[in-house]
C-alpha positions as CSV (number, residue, x, y, z in Angstrom):
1,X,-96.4,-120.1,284.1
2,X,-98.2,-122.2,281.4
3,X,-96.2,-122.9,278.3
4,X,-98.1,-121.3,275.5
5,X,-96.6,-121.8,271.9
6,X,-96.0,-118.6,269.8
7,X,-97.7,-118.9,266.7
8,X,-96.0,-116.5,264.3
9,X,-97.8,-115.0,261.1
10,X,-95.0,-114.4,258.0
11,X,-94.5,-111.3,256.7
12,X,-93.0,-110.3,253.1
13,X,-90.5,-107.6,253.0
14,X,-89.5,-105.6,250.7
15,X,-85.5,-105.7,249.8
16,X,-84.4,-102.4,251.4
17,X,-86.7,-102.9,254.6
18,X,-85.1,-106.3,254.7
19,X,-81.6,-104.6,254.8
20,X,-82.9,-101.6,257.0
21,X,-84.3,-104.3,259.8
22,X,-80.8,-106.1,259.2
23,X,-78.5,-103.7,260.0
24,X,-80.7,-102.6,263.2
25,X,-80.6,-106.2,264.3
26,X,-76.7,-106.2,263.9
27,X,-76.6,-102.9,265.7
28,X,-78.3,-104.2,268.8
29,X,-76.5,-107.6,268.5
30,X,-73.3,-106.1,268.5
31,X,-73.7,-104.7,272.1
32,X,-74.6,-107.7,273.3
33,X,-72.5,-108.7,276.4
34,X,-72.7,-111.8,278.8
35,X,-74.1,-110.9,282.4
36,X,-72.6,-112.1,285.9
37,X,-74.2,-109.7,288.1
38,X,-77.8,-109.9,289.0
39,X,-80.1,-107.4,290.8
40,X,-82.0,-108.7,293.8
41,X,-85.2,-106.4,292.7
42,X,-88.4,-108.4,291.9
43,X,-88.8,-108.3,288.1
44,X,-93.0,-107.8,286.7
45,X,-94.0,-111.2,285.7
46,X,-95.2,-109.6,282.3
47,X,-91.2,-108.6,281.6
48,X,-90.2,-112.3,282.3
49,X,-93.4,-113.2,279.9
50,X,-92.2,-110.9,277.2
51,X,-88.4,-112.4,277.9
52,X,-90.0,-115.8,277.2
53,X,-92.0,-115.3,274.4
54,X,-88.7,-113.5,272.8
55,X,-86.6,-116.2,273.4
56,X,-89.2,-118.5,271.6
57,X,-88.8,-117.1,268.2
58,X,-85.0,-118.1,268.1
59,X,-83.9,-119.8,265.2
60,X,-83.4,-123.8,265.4
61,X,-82.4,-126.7,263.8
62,X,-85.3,-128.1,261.7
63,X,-87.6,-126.3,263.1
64,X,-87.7,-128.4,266.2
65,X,-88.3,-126.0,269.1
66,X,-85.8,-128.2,271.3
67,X,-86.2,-125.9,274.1
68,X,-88.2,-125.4,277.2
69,X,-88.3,-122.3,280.0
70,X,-88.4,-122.5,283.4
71,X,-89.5,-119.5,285.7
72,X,-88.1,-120.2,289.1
73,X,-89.1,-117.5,291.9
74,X,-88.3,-119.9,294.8
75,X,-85.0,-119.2,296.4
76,X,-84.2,-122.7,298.1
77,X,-84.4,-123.5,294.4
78,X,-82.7,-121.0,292.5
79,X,-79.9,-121.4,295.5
80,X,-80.0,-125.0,295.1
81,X,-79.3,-124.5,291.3
């Protein structure tokens, strides 16, 4: 996969959507849990895509983007790992 940046486009909200779009991003926070057990089914590469592209918009120091994704589908590898 070819890293492609995510260019966002800023939108201005009004107070109560800001609040609304809060509290629904608290809501699905909140259930968020730490996984240990995987599935063995082949996940669509445009899931993994979206997944990426996601994980891209997460907030960071400065701005700085300090991260980079790595899609491994070889088992050796992810074994080796």
């Amino acid at each position: 996969m070819k890293y492609q940046p995510v260019k966002l486009k800023h939108t201005f909200l009004s107070i109560n959507e800001i609040k609304e779009r809060s509290q629904f991003f608290y809501n699905l926070i909140k259930k968020r849990r730490s996984i240990r057990q995987f599935s063995l089914k082949k996940i669509d590469d445009n899931i993994i895509k979206n997944a990426i592209k996601s994980a891209g918009t997460a907030p960071n120091g400065a701005n700085l983007q300090p991260w980079h994704f790595v899609v491994i589908k070889n088992k050796k590898i992810k074994k080796a790992i």
